[in-house]
Structures are given as C-alpha cells and as structure tokens.
BABA-490519 format. One record per residue: x, y, z of N, C-alpha, C in turn. Coordinates in steps of 0.02 Angstrom, whole numbers, plus 50000, padded with zeros to 5 digits. Last residue first. Example, Ala and Ser with C-alpha at 12.3 -4.5 7.8 and 13.67 -1.06 7.14 Angstrom:
// BABA-490519
neast_nnorth_nup_caeast_canorth_caup_ceast_cnorth_cup
50642_49888_50354_50684_49947_50357_50645_50002_50394
50660_49716_50390_50615_49775_50390_50660_49835_50390
// end
This chain:
// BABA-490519
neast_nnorth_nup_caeast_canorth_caup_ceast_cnorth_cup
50651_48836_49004_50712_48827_49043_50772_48831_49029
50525_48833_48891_50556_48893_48939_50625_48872_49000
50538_48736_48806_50575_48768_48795_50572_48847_48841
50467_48641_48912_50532_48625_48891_50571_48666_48851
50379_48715_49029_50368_48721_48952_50455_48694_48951
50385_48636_49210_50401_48683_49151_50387_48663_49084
50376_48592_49283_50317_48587_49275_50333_48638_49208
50479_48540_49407_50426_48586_49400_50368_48600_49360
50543_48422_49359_50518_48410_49407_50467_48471_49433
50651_48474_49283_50608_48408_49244_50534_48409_49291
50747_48546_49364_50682_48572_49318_50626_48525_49272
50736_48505_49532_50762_48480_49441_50697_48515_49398
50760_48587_49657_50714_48552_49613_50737_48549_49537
50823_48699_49711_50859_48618_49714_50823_48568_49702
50738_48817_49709_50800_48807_49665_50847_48753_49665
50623_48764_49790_50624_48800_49713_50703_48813_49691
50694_48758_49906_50671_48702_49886_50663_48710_49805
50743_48877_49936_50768_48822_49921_50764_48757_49889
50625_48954_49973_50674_48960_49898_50704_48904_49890
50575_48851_50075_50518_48831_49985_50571_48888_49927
50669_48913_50177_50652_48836_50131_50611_48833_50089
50631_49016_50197_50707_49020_50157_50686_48942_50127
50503_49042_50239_50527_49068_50177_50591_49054_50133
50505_48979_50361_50483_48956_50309_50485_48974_50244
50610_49073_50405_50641_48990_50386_50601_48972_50359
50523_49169_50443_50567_49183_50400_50610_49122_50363
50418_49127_50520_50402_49148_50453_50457_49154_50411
50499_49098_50647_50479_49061_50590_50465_49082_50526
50563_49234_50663_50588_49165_50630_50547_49131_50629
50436_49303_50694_50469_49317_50645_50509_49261_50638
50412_49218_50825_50355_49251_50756_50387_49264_50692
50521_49249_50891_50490_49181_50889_50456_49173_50825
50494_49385_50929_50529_49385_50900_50525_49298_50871
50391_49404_50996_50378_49401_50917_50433_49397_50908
50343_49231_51110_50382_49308_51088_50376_49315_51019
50300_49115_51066_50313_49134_51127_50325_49208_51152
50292_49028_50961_50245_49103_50952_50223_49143_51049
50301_48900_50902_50335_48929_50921_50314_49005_50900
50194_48788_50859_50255_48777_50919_50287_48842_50944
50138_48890_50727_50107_48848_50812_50139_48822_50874
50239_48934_50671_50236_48980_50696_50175_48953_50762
50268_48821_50597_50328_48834_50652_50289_48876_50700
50166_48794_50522_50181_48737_50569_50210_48767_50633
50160_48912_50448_50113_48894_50490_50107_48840_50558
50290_48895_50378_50280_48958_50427_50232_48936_50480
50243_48750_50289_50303_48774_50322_50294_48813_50376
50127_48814_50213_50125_48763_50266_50182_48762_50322
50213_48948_50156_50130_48938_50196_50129_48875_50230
50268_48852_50087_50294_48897_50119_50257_48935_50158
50168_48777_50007_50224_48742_50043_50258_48819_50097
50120_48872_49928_50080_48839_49964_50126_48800_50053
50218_48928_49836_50200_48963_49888_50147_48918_49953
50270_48818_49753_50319_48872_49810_50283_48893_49864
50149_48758_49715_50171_48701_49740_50231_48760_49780
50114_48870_49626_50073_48860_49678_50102_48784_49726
50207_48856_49538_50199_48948_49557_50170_48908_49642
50216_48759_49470_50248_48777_49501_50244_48812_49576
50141_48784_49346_50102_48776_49411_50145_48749_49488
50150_48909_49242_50194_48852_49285_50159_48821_49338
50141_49026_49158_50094_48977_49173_50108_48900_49198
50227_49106_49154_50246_49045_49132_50194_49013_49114
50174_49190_49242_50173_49235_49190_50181_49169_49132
50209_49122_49366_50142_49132_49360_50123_49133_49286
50349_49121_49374_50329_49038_49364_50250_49062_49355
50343_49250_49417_50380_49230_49347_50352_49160_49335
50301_49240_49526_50287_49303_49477_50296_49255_49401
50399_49166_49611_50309_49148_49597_50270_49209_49543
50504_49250_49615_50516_49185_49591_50434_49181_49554
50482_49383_49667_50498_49384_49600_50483_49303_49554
50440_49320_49805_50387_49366_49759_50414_49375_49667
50573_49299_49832_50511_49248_49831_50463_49250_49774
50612_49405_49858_50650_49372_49821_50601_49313_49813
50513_49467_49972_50535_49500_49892_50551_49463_49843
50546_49372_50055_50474_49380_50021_50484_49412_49946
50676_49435_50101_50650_49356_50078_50605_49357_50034
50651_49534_50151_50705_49539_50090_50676_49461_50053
50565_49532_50265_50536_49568_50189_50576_49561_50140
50655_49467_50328_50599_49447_50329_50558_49463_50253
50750_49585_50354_50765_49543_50317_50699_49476_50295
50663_49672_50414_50688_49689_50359_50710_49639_50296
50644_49602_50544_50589_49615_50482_50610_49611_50417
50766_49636_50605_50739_49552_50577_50681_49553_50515
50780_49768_50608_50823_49710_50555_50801_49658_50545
50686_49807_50701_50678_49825_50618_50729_49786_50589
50660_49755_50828_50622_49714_50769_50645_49751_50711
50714_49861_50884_50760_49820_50889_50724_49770_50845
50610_49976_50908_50650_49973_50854_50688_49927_50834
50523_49971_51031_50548_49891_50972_50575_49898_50909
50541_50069_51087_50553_50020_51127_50530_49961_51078
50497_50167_50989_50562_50184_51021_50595_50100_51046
50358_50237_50964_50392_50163_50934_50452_50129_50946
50350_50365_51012_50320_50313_51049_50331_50233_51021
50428_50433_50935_50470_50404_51005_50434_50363_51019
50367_50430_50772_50405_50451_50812_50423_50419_50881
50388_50355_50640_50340_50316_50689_50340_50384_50745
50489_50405_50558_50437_50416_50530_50391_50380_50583
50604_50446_50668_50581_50504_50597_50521_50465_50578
50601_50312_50756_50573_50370_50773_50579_50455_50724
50654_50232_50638_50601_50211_50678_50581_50286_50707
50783_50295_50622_50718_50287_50558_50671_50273_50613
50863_50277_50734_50834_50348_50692_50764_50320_50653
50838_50114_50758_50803_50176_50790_50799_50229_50775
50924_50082_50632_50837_50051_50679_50812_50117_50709
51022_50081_50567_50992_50162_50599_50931_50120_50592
51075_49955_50523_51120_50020_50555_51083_50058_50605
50961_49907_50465_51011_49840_50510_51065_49901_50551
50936_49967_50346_50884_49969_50414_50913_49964_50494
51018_49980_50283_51022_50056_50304_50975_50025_50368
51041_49833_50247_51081_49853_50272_51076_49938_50300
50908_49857_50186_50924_49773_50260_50978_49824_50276
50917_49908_50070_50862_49928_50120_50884_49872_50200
51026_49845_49990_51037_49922_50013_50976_49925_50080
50965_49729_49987_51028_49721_50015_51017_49791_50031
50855_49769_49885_50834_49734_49967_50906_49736_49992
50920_49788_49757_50879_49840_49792_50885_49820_49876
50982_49690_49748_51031_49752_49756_50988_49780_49786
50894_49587_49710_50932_49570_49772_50958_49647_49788
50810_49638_49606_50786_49637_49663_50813_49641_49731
50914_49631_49519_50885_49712_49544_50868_49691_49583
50909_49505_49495_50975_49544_49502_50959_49610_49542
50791_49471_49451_50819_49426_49514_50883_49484_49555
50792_49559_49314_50731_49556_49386_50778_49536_49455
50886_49466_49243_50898_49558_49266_50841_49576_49331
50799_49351_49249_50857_49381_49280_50889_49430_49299
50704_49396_49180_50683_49349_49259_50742_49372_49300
50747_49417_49029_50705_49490_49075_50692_49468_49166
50800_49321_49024_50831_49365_49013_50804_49390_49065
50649_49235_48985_50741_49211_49074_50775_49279_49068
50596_49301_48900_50578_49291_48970_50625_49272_49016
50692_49298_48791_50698_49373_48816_50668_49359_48885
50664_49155_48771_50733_49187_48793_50740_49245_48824
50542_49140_48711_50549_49117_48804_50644_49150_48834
50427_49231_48662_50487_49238_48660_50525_49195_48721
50296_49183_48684_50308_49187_48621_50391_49195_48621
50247_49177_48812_50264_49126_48780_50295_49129_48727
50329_49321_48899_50292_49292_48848_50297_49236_48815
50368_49458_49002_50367_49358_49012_50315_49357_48942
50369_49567_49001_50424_49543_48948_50430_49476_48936
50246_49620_49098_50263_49604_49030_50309_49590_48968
50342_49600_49208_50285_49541_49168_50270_49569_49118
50453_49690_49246_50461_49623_49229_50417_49578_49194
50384_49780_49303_50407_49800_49233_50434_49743_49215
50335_49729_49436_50288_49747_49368_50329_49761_49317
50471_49701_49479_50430_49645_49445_50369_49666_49405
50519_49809_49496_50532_49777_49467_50490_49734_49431
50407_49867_49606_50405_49892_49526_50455_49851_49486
50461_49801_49720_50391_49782_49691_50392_49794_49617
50551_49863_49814_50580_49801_49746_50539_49770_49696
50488_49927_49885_50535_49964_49857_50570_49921_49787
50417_49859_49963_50366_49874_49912_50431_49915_49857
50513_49762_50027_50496_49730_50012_50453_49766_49926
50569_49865_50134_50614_49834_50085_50577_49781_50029
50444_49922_50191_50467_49983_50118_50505_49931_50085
50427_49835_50270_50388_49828_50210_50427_49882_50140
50473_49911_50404_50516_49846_50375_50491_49810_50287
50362_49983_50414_50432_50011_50424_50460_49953_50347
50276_49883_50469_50281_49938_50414_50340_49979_50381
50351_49832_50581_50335_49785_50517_50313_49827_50457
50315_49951_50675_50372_49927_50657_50383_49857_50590
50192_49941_50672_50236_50005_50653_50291_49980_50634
50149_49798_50725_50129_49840_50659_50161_49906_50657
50215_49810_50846_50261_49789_50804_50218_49782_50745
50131_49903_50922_50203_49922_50916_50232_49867_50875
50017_49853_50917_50005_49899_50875_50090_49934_50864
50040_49735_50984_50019_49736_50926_50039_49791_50881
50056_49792_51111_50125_49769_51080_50092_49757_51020
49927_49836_51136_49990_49891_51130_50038_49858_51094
49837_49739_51130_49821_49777_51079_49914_49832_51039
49936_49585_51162_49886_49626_51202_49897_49682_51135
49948_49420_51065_49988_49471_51114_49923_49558_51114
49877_49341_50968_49920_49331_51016_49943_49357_51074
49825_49407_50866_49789_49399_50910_49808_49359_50956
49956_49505_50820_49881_49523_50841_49841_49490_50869
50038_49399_50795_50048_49463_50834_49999_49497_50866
49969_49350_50675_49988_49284_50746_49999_49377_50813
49975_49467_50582_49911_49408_50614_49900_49407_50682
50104_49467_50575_50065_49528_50585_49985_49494_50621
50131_49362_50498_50159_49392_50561_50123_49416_50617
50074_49370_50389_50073_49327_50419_50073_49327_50500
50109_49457_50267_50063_49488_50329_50047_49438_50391
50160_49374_50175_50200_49445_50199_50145_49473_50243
50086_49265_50162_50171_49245_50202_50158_49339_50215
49969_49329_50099_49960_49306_50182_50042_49290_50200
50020_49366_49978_50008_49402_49997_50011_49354_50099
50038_49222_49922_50110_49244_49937_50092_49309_49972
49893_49166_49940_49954_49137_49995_50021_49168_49975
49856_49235_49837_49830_49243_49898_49863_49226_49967
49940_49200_49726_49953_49266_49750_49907_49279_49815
49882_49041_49717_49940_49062_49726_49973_49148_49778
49742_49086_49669_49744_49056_49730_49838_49070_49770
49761_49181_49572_49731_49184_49636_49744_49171_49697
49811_49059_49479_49845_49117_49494_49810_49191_49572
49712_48981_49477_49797_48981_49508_49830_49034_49522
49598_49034_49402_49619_49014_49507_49660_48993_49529
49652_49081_49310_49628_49136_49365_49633_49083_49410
49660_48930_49261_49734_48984_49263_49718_49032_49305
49549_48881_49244_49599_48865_49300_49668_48890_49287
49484_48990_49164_49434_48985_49221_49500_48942_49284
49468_49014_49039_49522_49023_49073_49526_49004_49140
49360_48945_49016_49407_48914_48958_49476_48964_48993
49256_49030_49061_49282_48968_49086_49318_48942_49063
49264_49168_48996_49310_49145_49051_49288_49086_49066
49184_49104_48881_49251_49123_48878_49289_49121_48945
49064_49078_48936_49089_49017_48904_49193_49056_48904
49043_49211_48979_49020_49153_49027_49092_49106_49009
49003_49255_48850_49052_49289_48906_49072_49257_48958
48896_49210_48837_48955_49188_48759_49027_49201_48810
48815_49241_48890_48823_49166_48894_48870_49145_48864
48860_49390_48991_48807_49344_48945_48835_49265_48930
48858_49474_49145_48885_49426_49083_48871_49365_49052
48779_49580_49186_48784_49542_49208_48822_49477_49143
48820_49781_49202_48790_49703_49223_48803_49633_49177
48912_49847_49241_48857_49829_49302_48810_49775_49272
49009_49861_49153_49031_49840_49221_48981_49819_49267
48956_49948_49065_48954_49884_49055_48962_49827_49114
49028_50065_49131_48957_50056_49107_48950_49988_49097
49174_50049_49096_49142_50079_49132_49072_50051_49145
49252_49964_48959_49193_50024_48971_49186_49989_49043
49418_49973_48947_49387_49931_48961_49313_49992_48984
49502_50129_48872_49498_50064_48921_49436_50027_48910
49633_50177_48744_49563_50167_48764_49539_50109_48805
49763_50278_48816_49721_50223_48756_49666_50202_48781
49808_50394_48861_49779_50401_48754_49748_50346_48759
49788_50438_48999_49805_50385_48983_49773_50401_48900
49702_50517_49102_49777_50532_49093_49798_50497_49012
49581_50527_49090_49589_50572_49063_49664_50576_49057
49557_50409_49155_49520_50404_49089_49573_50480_49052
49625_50429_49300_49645_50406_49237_49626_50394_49186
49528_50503_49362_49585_50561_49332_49603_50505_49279
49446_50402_49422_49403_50446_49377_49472_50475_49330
49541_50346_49514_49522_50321_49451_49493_50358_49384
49562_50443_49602_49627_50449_49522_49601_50380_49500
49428_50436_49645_49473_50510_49630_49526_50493_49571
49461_50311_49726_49391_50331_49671_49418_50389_49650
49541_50330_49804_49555_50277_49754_49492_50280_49705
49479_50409_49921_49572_50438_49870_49564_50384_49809
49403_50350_49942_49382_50399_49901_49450_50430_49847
49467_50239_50030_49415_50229_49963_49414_50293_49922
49549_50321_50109_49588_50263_50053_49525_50243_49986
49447_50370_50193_49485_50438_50148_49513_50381_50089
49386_50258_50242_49343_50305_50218_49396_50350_50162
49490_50243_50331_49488_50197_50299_49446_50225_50253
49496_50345_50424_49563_50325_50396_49561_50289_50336
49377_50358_50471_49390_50398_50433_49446_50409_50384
49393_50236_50559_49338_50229_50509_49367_50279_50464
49467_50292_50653_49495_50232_50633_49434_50228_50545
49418_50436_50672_49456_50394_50676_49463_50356_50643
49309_50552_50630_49283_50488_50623_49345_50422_50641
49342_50680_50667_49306_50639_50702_49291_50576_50687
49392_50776_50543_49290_50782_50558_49285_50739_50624
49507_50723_50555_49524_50775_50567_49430_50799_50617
49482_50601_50473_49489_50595_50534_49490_50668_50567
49433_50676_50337_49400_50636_50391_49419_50597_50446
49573_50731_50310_49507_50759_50305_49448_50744_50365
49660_50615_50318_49674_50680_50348_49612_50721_50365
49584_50552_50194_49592_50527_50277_49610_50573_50313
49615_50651_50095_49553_50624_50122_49546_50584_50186
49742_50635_50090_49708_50723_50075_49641_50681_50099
49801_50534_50057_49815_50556_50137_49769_50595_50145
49752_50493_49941_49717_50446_50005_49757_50494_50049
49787_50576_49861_49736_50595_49864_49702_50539_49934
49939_50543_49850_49918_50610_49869_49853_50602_49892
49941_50412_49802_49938_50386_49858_49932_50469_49888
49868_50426_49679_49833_50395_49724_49869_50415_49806
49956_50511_49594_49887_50532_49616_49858_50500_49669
50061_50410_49584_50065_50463_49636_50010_50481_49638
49976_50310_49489_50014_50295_49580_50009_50359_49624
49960_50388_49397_49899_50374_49430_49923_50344_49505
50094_50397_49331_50059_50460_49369_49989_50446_49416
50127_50288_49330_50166_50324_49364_50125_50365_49390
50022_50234_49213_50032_50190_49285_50052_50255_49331
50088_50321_49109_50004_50349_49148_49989_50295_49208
50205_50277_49090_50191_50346_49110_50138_50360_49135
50176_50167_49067_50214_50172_49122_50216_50240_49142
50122_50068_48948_50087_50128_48973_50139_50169_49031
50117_49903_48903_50192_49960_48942_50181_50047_48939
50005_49854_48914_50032_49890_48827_50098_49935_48854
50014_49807_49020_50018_49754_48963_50042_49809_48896
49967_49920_49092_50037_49871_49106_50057_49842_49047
49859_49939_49034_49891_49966_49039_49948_49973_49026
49784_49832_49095_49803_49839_49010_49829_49895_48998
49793_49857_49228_49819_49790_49193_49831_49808_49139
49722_49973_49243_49790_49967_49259_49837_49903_49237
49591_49931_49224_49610_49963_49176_49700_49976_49180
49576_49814_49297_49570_49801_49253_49612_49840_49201
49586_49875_49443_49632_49796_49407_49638_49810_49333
49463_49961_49457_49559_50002_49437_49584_49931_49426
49380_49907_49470_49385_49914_49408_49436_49930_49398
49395_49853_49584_49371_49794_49562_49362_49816_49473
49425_49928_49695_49499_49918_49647_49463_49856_49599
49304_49996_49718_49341_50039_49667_49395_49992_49634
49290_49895_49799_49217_49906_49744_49264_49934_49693
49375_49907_49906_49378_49838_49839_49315_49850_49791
49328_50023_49963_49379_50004_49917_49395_49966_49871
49198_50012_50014_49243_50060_49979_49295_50041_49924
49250_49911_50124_49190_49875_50059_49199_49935_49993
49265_49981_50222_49338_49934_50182_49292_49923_50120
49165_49978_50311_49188_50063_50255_49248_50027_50213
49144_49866_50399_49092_49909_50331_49112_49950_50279
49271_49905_50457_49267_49825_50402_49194_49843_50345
49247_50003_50528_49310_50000_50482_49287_49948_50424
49126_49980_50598_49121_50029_50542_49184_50027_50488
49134_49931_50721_49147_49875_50658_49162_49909_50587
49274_49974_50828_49204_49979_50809_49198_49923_50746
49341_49916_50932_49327_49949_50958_49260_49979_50919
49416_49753_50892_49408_49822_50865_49357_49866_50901
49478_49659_50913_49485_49654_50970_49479_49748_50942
49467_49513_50818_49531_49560_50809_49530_49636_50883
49354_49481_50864_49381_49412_50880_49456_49477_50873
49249_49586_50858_49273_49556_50909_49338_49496_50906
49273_49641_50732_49264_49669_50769_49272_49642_50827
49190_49519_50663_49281_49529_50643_49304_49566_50691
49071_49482_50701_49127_49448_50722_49183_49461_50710
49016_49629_50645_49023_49600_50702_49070_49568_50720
49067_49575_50483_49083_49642_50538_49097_49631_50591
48983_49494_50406_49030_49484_50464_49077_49506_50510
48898_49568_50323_48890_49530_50376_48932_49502_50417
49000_49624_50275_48969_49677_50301_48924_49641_50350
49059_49540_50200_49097_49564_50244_49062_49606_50285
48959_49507_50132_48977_49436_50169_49012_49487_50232
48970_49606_50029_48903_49582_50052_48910_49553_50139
49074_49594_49949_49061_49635_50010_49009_49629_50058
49066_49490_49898_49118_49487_49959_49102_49535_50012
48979_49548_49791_48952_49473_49849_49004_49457_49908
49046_49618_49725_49000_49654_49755_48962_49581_49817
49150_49526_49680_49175_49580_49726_49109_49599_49769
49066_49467_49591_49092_49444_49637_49112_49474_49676
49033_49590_49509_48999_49575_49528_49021_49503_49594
49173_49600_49447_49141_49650_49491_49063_49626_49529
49208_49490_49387_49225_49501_49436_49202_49564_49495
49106_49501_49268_49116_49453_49319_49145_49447_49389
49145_49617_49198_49102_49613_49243_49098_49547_49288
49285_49574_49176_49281_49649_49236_49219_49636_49258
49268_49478_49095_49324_49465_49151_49304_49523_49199
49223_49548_48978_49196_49497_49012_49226_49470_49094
49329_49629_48954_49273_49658_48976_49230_49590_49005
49414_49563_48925_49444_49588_48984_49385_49610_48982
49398_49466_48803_49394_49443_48870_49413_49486_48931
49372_49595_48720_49319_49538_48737_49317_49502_48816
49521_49643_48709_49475_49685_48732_49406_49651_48752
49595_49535_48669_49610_49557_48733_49544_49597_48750
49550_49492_48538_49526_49449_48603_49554_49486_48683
49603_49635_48471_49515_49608_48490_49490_49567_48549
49741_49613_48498_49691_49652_48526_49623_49629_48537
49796_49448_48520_49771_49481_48466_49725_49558_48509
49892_49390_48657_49841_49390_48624_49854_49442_48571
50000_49407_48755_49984_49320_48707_49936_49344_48658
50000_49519_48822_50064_49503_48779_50066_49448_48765
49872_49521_48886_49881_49573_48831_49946_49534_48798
49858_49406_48959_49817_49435_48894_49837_49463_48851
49960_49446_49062_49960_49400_49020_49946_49390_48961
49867_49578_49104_49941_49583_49086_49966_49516_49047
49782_49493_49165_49761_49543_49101_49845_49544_49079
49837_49420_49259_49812_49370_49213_49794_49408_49146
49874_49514_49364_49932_49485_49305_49919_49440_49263
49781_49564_49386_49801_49620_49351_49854_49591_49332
49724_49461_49467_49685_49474_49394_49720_49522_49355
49787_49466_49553_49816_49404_49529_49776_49404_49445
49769_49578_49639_49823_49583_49591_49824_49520_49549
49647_49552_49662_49635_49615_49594_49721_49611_49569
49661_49468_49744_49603_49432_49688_49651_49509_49634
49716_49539_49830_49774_49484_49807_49725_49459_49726
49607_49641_49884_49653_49634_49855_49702_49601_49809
49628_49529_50041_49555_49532_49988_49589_49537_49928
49760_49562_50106_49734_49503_50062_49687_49485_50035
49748_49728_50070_49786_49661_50053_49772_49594_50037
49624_49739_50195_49622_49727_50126_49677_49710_50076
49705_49678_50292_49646_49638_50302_49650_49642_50214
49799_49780_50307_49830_49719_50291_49775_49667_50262
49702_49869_50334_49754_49902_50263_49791_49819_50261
49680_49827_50458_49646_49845_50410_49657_49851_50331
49791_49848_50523_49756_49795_50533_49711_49767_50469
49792_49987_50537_49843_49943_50493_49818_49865_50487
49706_50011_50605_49684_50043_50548_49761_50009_50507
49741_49942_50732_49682_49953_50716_49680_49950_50632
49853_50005_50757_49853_49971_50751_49785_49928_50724
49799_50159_50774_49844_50125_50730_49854_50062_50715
49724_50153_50917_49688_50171_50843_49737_50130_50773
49850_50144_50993_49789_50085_50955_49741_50088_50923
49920_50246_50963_49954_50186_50946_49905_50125_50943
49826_50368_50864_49860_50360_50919_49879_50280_50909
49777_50474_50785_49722_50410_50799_49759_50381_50862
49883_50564_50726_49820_50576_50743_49779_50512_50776
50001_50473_50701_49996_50525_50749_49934_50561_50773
49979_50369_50616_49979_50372_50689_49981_50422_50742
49918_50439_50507_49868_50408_50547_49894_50393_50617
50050_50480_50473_50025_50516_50483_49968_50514_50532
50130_50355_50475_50139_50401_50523_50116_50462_50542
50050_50314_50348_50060_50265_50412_50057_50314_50465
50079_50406_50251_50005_50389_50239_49997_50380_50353
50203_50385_50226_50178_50454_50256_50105_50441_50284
50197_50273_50154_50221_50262_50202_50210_50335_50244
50142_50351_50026_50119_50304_50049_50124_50266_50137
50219_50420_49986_50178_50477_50000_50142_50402_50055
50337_50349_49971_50356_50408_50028_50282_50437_50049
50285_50274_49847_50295_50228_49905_50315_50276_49986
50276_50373_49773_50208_50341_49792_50231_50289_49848
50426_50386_49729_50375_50431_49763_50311_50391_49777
50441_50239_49716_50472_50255_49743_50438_50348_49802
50361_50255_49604_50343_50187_49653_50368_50218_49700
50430_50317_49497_50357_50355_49520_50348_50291_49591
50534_50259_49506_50562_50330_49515_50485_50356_49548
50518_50146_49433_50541_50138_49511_50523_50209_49556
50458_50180_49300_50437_50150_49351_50427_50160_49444
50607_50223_49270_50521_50266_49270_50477_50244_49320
50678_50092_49284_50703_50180_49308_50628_50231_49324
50591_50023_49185_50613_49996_49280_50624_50069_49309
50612_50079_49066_50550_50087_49095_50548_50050_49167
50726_50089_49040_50694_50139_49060_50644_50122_49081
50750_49919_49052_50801_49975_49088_50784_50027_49121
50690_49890_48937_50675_49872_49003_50700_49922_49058
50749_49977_48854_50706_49973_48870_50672_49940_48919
50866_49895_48836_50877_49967_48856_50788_50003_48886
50846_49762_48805_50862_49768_48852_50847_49865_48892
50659_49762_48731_50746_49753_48714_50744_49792_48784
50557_49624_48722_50574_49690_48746_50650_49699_48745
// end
C-alpha cells in the first residue's frame, strides 16, 4: 500500500469512526437519561458482556482480512463461506448456553431482570454475518461502504432503543433496539457496497466435509487469534468487572459512566489499526513495519490529545454528556483515560504481531491479563486501587514486548 494512500484511507476512515463514535457515545447518555443510573449500569454491563462475546467476530474479521491480502480470490471466497457457516452455527450454540444461563447471570451481576442476557442473543446472531462481510470488505480496502455502514449503524441503534425504551421495556429495550439497529444496516449493506459478498443463504447450513477439512488446516491460527483478542478485549473491560461485583449497584453504575467516557481515548485510535491490517502482508514485510509504524505514531498523537482534553475538563465533559448525576467521580476521568491510552497502544502492538502470524500476539496479552489479575486480588480496596492495577499490568507486558530480543518472539526473520 503506498504511503498516500494509507493516509486517505486513515483520514476516511477516522472521519466516519469518529462520527459513529459521537452517534455511539450519544447512544450511552441517552439510555442514561431515560433508564436512570442503575438501569445504566445495567445496560452497560451488557454492551461490555457483548464485547467480550464479540472479540470471536473481531478476531474472525482479522483472520478474513488476513485471507484476503495472502490469498488468490477464489480461495478467499471458499474459505470465507466455509468459515461463516461454521461459525454461525457456533454462535447459534452460545446462544443457546446464554439463554440457559440467564438466570445465574441475573443474579450473581445483581440484574433486576434476565430478559437483557436473552435479548443480547440478537445481536451476536446478526454480528455472526456482519464479521464476515465487513472483513472482506476491509481486505479489499472498501472504506467507503465500511464508513457508511458504521454511521448507519450507530443512527439506527439509538432510533430503536429510543423506540423501545420509550414502549417500556428499559434495560431490555436498550438492548433489543442494538440488535435490530444491527440487522437494519446489515440488510442496507448488500445495497451499499459494488462487491460481491459472502451468500447469505448458505449461512444456515451445515458445512460439508471438504469445508470441514479446510478450516482445520486454519483451525490454530483462528484460535490464536481468538483466543489472544479475547484477553485484549477483557484488559479493556476488566475494571469494569471487579467494580461491579465488588462495590454496591450506584458506585458501579457511576464509574461505568465514567469508564465510558474514558473509552472514546481508546475507540478514537481504533480506525487506525483497521486501516493498518490490511497493509500487514507476508508478501511485502517492509511496507508491514512501515505501515506498524505510521500506526504506532498516530496512535500515540491521537490518545495524547484525548488524556490531555480529559486530564483538564473532567468535569465539563463528564456532566455535557453523563449530566450532574455523574458529577461526584468525574475525578476517575484522567486515570481512565490514561488506562485507555495504554490499551490502545497495546491494542496496536497484538494487532500487528496477529496479522504476522506471531504467536507473540498471545504470550503480550496473556501475561498482561495474568499481571492485572494478580494485582487487582490484593488490591481492590477502592476503584481507584482497580484502576492501577490494571494499568501497571498494562505498562509491563509493553515493556516486556519491547525489551524482548526479537530472536526471542517468534518472528518471520524477514519480518523484523
């Protein structure tokens, strides 16, 4: 990918992320104002829960994205249809599990109904085909019909939660409007997008023996890469956890506002890195450090500007988009902030060692997950307690990833 082009298509990118990230974060303060501070907490709870479900559709939307910029069309189009039904039908057995385990999720997180965790099943049904077709998308650098299907989405999830909480259904209706908003600009993107996706139809059943044999011949790259993006998704909601079932519903639901808040620094640096994977290619390993770096570079500028407006005006911002009732922990928005600056910079590292096919990827994030987890058992006295740890466990596995000899990662000798 030549440089200038990376360039535009980060700018494009950022520009639609950037709106989808206002309609998105509108999404938050809108639900809080209708549902109230423990309804909210509740229904963020939720939106974090699916996150880390989720992590499967992003870790598949960077294994297609892989596909596409190693392969020959044909084998891209074979193995991504084989790959969709397989996974959709796994999806359809998560949900299964989740619907049996409602009940207990409902009590142990301290939910008032279970209907949220039933009506979540919505969603991952829908993102179990949007991975797919948004992956090859990505892969053929589509960025105009990504852009527009973002903003469609994140318009059409307020226009439907709004809807159905408005009917009465609260916390459920919050979660109800995110499925349908995400079934809505799936359907729109057949019609945005010239190139031709992955069928639809085929999706239901069941993959044949030839289809079988193919993804198992990828079979331990998807579960690295899975497994990996499952534990870099849980560091950035980690918190949020221990908070919840640590401390009483209210302070919960006051430092999920406030950790939302603190996420824009994190989702604001996100589109980098999608416009970053597809330039990772075995085939070119120079333009890949190239394209890692200009990444590394944006990432830091971006997160410095967001730490430093946060680290000033805590409390304006906190009460323009939470309003007053968030007032009394605005004083969590710098630590967060910087919390999320980490992850970001993290998030670029394990991106790139993924796209490598590094197994790397999973010796950063695992460790940094063990790390947080240790601290955050001794020390989860206060959130503020909560947040450093998570945050020292983050600074040590960068560290550790950049005072490791590259002999010693796992690298292609001519990617270093």
């Amino acid at each position: 990918m030549k440089k200038d082009e990376f360039y535009r298509n980060t700018v494009l990118f950022m520009a639609a992320s950037f709106l989808t990230s206002i309609l998105n974060y509108s999404f938050y303060p809108i639900m809080g104002h209708l549902i109230g501070v423990t309804g909210y907490g509740e229904l963020q709870l939720i939106t974090s829960f699916l996150l880390q479900i989720t992590t499967l559709f992003i870790g598949l939307n960077l294994i297609s994205i892989n596909i596409v910029v190693n392969h020959d069309e044909s084998e891209v189009m074979t193995l991504m249809a084989a790959l969709q039904k397989a996974v959709f039908w796994l999806i359809f057995v998560i949900c299964l599990v989740l619907v049996a385990a409602s009940g207990f999720l409902r009590n142990f997180f301290q939910f008032s109904s279970a209907y949220p965790f039933i009506i979540l099943t919505v969603c991952l049904l829908v993102d179990a085909v949007a991975v797919f077709w948004t992956g090859y998308l990505q892969g053929k650098k589509d960025f105009r019909s990504l852009s527009v299907y973002m903003i469609l989405t994140g318009v059409t999830k307020i226009f439907f939660a709004v809807i159905f909480v408005w009917l009465g259904f609260g916390v459920t209706g919050g979660v109800l409007g995110i499925g349908v908003g995400l079934a809505v600009s799936l359907a729109a993107l057949r019609f945005i997008t010239k190139h031709p996706l992955p069928s639809l139809r085929s999706t239901m059943t069941l993959p044949s023996k030839s289809e079988t044999k193919l993804i198992k011949s990828h079979l331990g790259y998807i579960a690295e890469v899975v497994i990996t993006l499952l534990i870099m998704t849980l560091l950035l909601s980690l918190d949020t956890f221990f908070v919840k079932h640590f401390f009483p519903p209210e302070v919960a639901g006051q430092y999920a506002g406030i950790a939302t808040i603190a996420r824009i620094v994190f989702y604001a640096s996100a589109p980098v890195v999608s416009v970053m994977l597809p330039a990772i290619t075995l085939r070119n390993p120079e333009a890949s450090k190239n394209a890692y770096l200009r990444t590394v570079g944006l990432t830091v500028l971006i997160c410095s500007v967001g730490v430093l407006v946060f680290s000033i005006f805590p409390s304006q911002i906190t009460n323009l988009l939470l309003g007053s009732g968030f007032d009394q922990s605005a004083s969590l928005l710098p630590r967060l902030a910087v919390l999320s600056a980490l992850v970001a910079i993290l998030n670029v590292i394990v991106n790139y060692l993924l796209a490598l096919r590094d197994r790397f990827a999973l010796v950063v994030t695992l460790g940094g997950l063990i790390i947080s987890f240790i601290l955050l058992l001794g020390h989860h006295e206060s959130v503020k307690d909560i947040v450093s740890s998570v945050s020292i466990g983050v600074i040590s596995i960068i560290l550790l990833y950049l005072f490791t000899p590259h002999r010693w990662r796992g690298y292609r000798p001519d990617m270093v």
